[in-house]
Backbone bond lengths (Angstrom), bond angles and torsions (degrees), N, CA, C in turn:
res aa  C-N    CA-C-N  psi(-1)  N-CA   C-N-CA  omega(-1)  CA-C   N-CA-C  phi
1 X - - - 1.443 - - 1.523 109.04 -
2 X 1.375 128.89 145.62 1.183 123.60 -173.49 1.355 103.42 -108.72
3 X 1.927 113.85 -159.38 0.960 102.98 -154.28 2.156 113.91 -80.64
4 X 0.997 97.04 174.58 1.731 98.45 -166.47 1.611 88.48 -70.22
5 X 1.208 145.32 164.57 1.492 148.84 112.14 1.334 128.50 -69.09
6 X 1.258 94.13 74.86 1.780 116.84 167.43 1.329 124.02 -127.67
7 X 1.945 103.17 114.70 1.130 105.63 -157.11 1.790 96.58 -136.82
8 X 0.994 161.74 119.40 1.134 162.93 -159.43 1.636 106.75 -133.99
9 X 1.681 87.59 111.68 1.601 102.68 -166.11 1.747 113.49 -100.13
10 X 1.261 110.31 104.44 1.457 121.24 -162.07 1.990 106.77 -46.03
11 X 1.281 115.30 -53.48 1.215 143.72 -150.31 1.356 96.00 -71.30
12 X 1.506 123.76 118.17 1.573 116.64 158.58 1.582 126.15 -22.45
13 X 1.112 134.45 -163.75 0.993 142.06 -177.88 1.909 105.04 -120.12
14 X 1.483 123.01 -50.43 1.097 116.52 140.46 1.214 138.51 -36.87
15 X 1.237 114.82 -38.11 1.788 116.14 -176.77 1.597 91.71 -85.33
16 X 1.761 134.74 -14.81 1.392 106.17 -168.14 1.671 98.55 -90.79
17 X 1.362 120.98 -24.31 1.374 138.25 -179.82 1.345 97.98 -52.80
18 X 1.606 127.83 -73.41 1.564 129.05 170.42 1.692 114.78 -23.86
19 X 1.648 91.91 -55.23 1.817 71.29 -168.49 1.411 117.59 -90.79
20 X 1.704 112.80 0.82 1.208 88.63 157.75 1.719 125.32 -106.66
21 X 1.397 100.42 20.09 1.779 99.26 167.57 1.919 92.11 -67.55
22 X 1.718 120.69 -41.76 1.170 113.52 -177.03 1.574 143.34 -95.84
23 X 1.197 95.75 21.97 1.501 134.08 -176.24 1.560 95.50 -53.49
24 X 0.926 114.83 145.75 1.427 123.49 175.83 1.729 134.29 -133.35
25 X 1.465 105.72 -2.79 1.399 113.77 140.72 1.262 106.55 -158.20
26 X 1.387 91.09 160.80 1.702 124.42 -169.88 1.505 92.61 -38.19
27 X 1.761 133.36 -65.28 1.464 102.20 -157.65 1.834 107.79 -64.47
28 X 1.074 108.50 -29.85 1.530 100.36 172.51 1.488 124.82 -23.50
29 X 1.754 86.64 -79.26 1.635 104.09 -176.40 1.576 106.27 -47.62
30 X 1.339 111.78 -43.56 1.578 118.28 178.83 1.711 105.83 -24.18
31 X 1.658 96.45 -83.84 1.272 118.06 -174.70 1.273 127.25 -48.51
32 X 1.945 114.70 -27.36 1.703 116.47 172.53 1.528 89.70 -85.40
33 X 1.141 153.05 -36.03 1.240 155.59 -139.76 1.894 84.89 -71.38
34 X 1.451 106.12 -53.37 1.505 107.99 -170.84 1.524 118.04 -76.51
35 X 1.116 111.50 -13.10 1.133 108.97 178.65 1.983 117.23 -94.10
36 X 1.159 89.84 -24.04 1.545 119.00 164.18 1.454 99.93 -50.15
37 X 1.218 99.88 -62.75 1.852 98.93 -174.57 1.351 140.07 -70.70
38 X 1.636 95.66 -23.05 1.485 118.07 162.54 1.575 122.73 -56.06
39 X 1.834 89.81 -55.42 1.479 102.02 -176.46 1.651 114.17 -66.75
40 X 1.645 130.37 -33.26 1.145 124.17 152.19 1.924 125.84 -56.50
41 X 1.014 94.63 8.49 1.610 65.97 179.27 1.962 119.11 93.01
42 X 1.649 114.78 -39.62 1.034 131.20 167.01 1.814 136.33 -22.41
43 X 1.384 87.55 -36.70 1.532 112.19 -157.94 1.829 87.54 -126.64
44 X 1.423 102.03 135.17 1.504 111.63 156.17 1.553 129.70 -123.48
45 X 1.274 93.73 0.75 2.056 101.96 -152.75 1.805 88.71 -150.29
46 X 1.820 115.75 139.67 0.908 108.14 169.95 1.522 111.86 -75.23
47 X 1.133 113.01 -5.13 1.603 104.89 -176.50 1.576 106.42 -68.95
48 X 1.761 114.45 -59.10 1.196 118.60 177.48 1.528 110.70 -36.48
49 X 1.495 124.54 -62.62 1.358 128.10 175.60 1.394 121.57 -43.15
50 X 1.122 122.59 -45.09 1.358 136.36 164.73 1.834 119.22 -53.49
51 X 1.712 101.75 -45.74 1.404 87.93 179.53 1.479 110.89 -76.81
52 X 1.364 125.92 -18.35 1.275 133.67 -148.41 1.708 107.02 -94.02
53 X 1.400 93.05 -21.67 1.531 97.00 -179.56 1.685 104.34 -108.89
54 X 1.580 115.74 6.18 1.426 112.13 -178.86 1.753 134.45 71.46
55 X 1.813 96.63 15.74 1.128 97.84 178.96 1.740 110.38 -117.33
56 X 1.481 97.62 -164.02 1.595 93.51 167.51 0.948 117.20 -86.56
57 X 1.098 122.51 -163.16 1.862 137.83 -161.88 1.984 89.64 -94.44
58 X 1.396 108.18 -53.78 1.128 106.72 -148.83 1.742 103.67 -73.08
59 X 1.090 87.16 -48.07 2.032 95.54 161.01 1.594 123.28 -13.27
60 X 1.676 72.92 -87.19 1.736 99.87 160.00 1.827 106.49 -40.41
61 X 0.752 135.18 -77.51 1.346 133.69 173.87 1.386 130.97 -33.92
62 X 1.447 115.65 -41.63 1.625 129.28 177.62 1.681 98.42 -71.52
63 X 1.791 110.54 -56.37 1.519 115.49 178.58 1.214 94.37 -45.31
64 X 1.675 160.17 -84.43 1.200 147.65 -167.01 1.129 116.17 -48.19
65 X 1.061 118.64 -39.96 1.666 109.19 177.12 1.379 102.01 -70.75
66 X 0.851 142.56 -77.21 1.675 144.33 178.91 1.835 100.26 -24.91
67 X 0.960 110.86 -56.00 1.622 97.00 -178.09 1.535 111.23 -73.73
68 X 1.118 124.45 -20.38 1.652 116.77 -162.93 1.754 86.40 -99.36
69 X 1.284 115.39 -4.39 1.496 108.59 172.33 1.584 108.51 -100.24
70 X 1.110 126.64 -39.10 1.122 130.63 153.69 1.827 127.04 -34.58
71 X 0.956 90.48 -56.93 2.561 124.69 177.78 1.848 73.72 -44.27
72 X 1.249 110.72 -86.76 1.340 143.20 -156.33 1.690 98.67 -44.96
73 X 1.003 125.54 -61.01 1.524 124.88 177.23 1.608 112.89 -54.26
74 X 1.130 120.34 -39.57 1.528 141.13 -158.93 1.513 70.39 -80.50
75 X 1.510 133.35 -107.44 1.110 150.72 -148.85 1.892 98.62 -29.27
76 X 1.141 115.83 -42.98 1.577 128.64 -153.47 1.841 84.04 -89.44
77 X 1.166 136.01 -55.33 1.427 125.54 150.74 1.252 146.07 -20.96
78 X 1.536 92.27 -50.16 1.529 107.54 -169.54 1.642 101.19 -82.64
79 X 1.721 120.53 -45.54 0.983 134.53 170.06 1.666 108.43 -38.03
80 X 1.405 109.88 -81.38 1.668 134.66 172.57 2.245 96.07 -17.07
81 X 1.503 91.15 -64.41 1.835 80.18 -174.25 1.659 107.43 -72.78
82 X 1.238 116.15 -18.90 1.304 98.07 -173.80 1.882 115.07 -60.07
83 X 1.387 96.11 -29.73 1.556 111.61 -158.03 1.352 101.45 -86.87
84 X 1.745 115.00 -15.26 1.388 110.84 -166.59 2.190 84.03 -102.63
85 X 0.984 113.06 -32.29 1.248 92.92 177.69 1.850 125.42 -73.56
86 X 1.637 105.28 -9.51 1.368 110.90 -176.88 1.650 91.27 -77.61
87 X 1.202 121.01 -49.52 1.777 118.60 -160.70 1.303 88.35 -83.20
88 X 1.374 149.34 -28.50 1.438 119.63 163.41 1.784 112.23 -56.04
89 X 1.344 110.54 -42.04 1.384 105.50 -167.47 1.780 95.21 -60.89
90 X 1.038 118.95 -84.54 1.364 127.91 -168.97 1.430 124.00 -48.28
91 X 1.483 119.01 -5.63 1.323 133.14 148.93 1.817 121.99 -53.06
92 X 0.919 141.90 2.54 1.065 148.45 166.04 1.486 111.54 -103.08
């Protein structure tokens, strides 16, 4: 069995529409285009996603990995200052 397609797309569905009315090259739009489709509901299977956007499987696959590694850093960041700004606060 390969890998699962589980991908959990942080970004409204409005906010993914915005950035790609302002997308500014094609692989961009590409990449919100797919995530657009995920987050609707549209897409169930990376294959479908893959044929629909004209790429390969594995593509499709690295682009998810690259963003859910990306999600994951941001989150582990955002987290990291939150915790360093609570023990600064309560350090006094």
């Amino acid at each position: 069995m390969g890998n699962q397609f589980r991908v959990e797309v942080w970004e409204s569905s409005e906010q993914l529409q915005h950035r790609l009315r302002h997308a500014v090259t094609a692989a961009t739009k590409e990449r919100i285009q797919m995530l657009y489709r995920i987050k609707t509901g549209a897409i169930t299977t990376r294959q479908e996603l893959s044929q629909r956007l004209g790429r390969n499987e594995s593509t499709v696959y690295r682009w998810l990995k690259r963003y859910k590694d990306r999600l994951n850093l941001w989150m582990g960041l955002h987290h990291f200052r939150f915790i360093k700004c609570n023990f600064i606060e309560n350090w006094y």
